[in-house]
Each structure stands twice: as C-alpha cells, then as structure tokens.
C-alpha positions as CSV (number, residue, x, y, z in Angstrom):
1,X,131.0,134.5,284.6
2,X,129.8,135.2,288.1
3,X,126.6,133.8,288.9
4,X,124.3,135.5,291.4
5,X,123.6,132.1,293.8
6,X,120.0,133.2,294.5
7,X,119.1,133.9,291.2
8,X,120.3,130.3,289.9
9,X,118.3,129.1,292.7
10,X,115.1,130.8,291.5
11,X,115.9,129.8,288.0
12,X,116.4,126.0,288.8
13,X,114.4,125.3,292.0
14,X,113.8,121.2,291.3
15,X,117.9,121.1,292.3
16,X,118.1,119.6,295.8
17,X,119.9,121.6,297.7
18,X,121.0,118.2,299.3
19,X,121.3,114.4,298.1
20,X,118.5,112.4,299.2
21,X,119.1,109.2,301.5
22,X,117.2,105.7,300.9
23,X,118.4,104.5,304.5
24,X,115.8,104.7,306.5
25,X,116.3,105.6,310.6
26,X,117.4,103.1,312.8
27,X,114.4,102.8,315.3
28,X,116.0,102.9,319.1
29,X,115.9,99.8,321.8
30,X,114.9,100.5,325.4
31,X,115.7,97.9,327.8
32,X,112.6,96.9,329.6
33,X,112.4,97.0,333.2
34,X,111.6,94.1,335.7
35,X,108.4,93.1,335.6
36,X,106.8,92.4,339.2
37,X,104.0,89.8,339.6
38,X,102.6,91.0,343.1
39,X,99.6,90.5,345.3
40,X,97.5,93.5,345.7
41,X,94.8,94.9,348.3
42,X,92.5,92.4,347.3
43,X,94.9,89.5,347.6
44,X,96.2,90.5,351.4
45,X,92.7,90.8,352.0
46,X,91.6,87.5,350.9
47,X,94.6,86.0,353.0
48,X,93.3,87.4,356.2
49,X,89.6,86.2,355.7
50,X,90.7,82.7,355.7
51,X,93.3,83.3,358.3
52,X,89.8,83.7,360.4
53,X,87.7,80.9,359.2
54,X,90.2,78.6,359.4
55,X,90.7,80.1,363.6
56,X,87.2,79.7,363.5
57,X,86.9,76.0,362.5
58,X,89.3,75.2,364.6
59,X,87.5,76.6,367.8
60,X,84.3,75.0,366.8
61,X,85.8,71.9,366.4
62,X,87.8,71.8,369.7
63,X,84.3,72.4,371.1
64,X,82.8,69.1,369.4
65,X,85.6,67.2,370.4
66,X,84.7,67.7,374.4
67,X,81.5,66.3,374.0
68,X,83.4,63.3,373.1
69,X,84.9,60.4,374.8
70,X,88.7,60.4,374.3
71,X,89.1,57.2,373.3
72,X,86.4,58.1,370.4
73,X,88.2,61.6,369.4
74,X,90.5,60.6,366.7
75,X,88.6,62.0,364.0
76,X,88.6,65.4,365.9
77,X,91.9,65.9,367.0
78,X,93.3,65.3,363.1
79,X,90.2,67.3,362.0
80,X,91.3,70.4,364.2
81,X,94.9,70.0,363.3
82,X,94.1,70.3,359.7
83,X,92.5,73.6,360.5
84,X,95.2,74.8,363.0
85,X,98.3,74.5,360.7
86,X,96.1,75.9,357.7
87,X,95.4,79.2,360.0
88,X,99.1,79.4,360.8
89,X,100.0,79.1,357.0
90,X,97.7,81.6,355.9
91,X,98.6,84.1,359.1
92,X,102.2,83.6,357.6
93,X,101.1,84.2,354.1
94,X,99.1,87.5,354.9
95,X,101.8,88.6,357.4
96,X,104.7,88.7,354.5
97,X,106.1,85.6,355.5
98,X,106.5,82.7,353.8
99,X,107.0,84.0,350.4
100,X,109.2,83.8,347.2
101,X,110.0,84.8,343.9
102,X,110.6,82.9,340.9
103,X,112.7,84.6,338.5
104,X,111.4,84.0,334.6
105,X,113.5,85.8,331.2
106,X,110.6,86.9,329.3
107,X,112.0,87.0,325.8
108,X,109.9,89.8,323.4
109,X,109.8,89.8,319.5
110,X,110.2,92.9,317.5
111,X,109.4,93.6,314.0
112,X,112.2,95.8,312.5
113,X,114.5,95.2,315.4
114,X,115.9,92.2,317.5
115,X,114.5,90.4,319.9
116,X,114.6,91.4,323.5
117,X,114.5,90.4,326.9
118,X,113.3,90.8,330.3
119,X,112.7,89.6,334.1
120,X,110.2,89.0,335.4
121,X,109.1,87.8,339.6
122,X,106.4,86.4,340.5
123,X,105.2,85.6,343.9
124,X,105.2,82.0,344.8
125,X,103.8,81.1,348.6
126,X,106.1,78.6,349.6
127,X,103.9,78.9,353.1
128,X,101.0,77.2,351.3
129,X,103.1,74.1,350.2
130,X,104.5,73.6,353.7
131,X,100.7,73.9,354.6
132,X,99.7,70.9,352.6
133,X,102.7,68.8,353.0
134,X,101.6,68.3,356.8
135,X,97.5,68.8,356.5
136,X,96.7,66.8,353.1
137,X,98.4,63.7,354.9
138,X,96.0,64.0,357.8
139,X,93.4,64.5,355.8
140,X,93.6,61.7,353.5
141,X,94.2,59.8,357.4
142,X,90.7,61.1,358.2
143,X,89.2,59.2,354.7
144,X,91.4,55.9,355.3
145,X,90.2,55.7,358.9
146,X,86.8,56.2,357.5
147,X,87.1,53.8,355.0
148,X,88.8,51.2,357.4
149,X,91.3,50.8,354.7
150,X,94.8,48.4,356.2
151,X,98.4,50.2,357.6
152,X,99.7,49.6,354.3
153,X,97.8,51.1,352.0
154,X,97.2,54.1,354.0
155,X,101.2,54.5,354.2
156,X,101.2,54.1,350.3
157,X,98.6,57.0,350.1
158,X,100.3,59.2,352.0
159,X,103.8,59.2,351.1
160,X,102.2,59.5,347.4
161,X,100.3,62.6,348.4
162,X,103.7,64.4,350.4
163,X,105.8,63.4,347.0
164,X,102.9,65.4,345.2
165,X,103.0,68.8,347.2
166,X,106.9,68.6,347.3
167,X,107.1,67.8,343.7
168,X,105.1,70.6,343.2
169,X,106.8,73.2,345.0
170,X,109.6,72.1,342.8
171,X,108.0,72.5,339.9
172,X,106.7,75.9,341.2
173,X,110.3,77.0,341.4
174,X,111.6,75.0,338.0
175,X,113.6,76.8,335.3
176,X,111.6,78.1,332.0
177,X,112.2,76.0,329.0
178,X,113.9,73.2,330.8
179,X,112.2,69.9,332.2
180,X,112.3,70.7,335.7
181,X,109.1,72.9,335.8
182,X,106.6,70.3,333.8
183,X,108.5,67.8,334.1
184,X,108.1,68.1,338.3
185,X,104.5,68.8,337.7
186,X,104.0,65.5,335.7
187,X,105.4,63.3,338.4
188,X,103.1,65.1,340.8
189,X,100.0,64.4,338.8
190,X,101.3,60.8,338.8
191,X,101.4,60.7,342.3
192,X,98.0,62.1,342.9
193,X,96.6,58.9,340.6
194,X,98.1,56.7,342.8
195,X,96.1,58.5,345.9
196,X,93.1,58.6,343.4
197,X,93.7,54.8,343.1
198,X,94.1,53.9,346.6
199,X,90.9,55.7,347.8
200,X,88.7,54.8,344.7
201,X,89.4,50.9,344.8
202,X,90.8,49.9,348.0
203,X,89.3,52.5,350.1
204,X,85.8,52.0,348.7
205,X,85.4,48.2,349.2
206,X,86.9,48.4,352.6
207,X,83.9,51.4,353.4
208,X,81.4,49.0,351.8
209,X,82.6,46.0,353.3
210,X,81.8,48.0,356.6
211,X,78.3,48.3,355.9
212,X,76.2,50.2,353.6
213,X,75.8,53.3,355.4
214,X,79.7,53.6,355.8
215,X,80.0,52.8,352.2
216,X,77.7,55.6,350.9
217,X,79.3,58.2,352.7
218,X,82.7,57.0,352.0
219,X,81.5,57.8,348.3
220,X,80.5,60.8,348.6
221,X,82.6,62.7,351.1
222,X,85.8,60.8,349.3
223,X,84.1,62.1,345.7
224,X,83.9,66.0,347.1
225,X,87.6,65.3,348.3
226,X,88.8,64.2,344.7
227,X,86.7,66.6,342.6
228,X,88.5,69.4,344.7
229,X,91.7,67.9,344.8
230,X,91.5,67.6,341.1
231,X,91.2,71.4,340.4
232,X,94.1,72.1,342.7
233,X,96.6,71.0,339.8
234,X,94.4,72.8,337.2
235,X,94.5,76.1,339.2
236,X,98.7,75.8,339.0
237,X,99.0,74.8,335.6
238,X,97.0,78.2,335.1
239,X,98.8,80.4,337.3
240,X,102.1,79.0,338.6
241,X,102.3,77.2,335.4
242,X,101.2,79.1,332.1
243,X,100.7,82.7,334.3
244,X,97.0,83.7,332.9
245,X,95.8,84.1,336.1
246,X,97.6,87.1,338.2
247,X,98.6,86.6,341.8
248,X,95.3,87.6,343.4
249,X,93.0,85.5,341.1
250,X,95.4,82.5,342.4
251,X,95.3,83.4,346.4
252,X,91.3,84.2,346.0
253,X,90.8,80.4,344.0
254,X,93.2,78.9,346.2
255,X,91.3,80.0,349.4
256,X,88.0,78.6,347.9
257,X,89.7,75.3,348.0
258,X,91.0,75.3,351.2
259,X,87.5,76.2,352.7
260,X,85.9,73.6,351.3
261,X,88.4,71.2,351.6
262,X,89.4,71.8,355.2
263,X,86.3,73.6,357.1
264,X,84.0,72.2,355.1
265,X,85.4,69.2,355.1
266,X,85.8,68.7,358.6
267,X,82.4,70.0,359.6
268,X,80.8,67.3,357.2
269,X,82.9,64.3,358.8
270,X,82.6,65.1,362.2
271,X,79.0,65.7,362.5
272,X,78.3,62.9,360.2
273,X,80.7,60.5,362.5
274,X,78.4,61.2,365.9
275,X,75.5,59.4,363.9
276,X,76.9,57.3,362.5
277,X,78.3,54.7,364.9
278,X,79.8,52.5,362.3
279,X,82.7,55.0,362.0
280,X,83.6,54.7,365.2
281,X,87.6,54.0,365.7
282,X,87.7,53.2,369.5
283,X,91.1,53.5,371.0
284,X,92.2,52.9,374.3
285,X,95.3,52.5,376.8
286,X,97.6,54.6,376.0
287,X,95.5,57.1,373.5
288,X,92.8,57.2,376.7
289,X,94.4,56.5,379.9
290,X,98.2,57.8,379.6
291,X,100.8,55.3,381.4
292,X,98.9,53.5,384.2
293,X,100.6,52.2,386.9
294,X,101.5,48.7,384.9
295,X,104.9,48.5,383.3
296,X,106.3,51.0,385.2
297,X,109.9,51.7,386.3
298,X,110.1,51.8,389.7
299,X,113.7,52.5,391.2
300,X,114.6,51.9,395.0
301,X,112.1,49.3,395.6
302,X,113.9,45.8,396.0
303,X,112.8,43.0,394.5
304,X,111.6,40.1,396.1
305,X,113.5,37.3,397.5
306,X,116.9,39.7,397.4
C-alpha cells in the first residue's frame, strides 16, 4: 500500500521527525588576552608633582645650608642629597625610565569547563628602589648623628636598611606560588626590626644621654620616621604583593610617603638643628679647610742637610 507521506504526518504528528539528543552543547574556550597593569594620567601626573617638590626642597635647603658654617653643615649636605637623588628617581619614573614588568600566570576557574590561564604585567618602578637603597641610608645617618649613636651601630643600621630595599626589589620581582616573593619580603621585614631596634634602644639612650632636649626630639622625629617606614611594607604587601591596589593608587601612596619622609623630614631636622645647639656635629680639617699646606708633597725641593 502506498502511503501518502503528508497525510501520515497529519495523522500521527507526536512522531519526531528526528531522534532527540540528551548531550548537551559543548560551551567554547576563548583564550584570554594579556592583561596589562599600567599607570594612567593620574599616575604620570602624580610622578611629576613630586618630581617638583622634591627640586624644590632641595633648593630651599641649599639655601639654609649657606647660612651655615661648613664645619657645622653636615646635617644639610645629607639632608639635600636625600632630596636630590629622590628628584632624579622620580624625574626617571615620570619620564618612562626606570621601569619593569613582572610577569604573573593568572590561573581562572570555570564551572562546566577547565580551568584557564592568563598573563598578566604589572608595572614595577625599579627607579624607586634604587632611590631608597642610596637616600634611606643617609637618612637613617641624619637620626644616628642626631642621636650621637657609636660607628658601629650606625654601620649595623644601615647595612640592615640597604638588605631591606634590595630584598625588596627582589621580592617585587619573585615568582608566584614559589618562596621567593614572600619569602624575600619576610627577610626584609626582619631587617627593618633590626633598624627598628637599633634606633629605639640604642639610638634613644644615646639622644637622652645627650641631654633632655636632644632626647625628646630624638623621640619624636625618630617615632614620625618609624610610623612612616612602617606603612611602606604595608603599602607593598597591598599592591606589589596581593595587587588590590592598581598602579596609580600605589604611585599616588607612595608619593605621600616620600614627602613626608624626605621634605618633610628634612625641613623638621634642619630648622630644629639651628636651635638647638646640642645637635651640633662640628667637623673640621679636612671637612672645613681642604688640604692645608701641612703634609704635603712637595717635589724638587731638597731636603736639608743633602
């Protein structure tokens, strides 16, 4: 019998006209692209401005230092050369120089499909970490002068603080998931105690066996230097660290610091050093006067009795 196909369609419609599947589609992967963690406007911006203060500070404080004897500007000429190498780091930072990426694999989880991966660069201103590996030294000079505290501690103190920025630079570089990044960043934190230590109990009774003027402005200029210092570490952990804070959040909080612990600083020492003549670190020959005429070479003359 020959069966008309449309009619046996309109006779039986509930028959599929094809089988049905239970397999559901297979959802697509798309690679992810690299994933840039750049400074901005706002950033670039920030950069410049303390490019300028820090120029600024620096003239001012050139100017201070003429009023002064030579053999009494010790305290200025580290002071100013805080500020001088800071404006070159930050002129270098806002210029495009002095920076790097660190390369992170980002790894991504999926529900329905496996997990993924991708890069991602961040800035890291390797300018900055050259800036403190030569100014945080002189600055922690300026406090151990202050304080009167002996040759050796003050050596202690400062290779402690120049194994802190390097360690940290390392860290700032270290390998996700390994112990180089934290592990760099814990040894830098145990080199900051150390300075913590040194000015906190030696640097203190030195400044208070200097008198009680000295001694209270030891502990206060040396707590504004800590308190700041302290945050430094917490501001990486943050960005360079964890990455919640973008690039710009980290140039703008970095550049608060610096202000207040260079400028700022500065300003508060030197001005509080010309009343205060208990601070006074008096130098003299060389430091004051050069090579005088004693001790000198001299060639063609003959000597006596020859």
């Amino acid at each position: 019998m020959i069966v008309d196909p449309v009619a046996a369609f309109k006779t039986h419609p509930t028959v599929p006209l094809s089988s049905p599947t239970s397999v559901a589609p297979v959802p697509t992967v798309v690679p992810s692209l690299p994933e840039y963690q750049d400074a901005t406007d706002t950033g670039e911006r920030t950069l410049w401005v303390v490019f300028v203060v820090m120029v600024v500070a620096s003239i001012v404080f050139t100017g201070l230092s003429w009023n002064v004897p030579v053999s009494k500007r010790l305290y200025h000429i580290i002071t100013t050369l805080i500020t001088i190498i800071a404006a070159l780091s930050y002129f270098a930072m806002a210029s495009g120089h002095g920076i790097g990426y660190h390369h992170v694999v980002i790894r991504d989880s999926h529900k329905h499909v496996p997990d993924t991966e991708h890069d991602l660069y961040r800035q890291v201103y390797w300018a900055r970490y050259v800036d403190w590996t030569l100014t945080t030294p002189l600055l922690l000079l300026d406090l151990t002068l202050l304080a009167g505290v002996n040759g050796g501690n003050i050596l202690i103190t400062i290779i402690a603080d120049i194994v802190m920025v390097l360690t940290g630079l390392f860290a700032a570089f270290g390998t996700e998931g390994t112990p180089q990044k934290w592990g760099w960043y814990a040894i830098a934190c145990i080199a900051y105690l150390v300075i913590v230590w040194q000015l906190v109990y030696h640097g203190r009774a030195a400044a208070v066996a200097k008198g009680g003027k000295v001694g209270n402005f030891f502990a206060a200029i040396g707590g504004f230097t800590l308190i700041i210092w302290t945050i430094y570490p917490i501001i990486w952990g943050i960005a360079d660290g964890s990455r919640h804070m973008n690039v710009d959040e980290e140039i703008i909080a970095y550049a608060v610091l610096d202000i207040l612990a260079k400028p700022i600083f500065g300003a508060w020492l030197l001005f509080t050093h010309v009343s205060m003549p208990e601070t006074n670190v008096d130098l003299g020959g060389f430091w004051s006067h050069g090579i005088t005429g004693e001790g000198q070479i001299r060639v063609g003359d003959d000597d006596e009795g020859a």
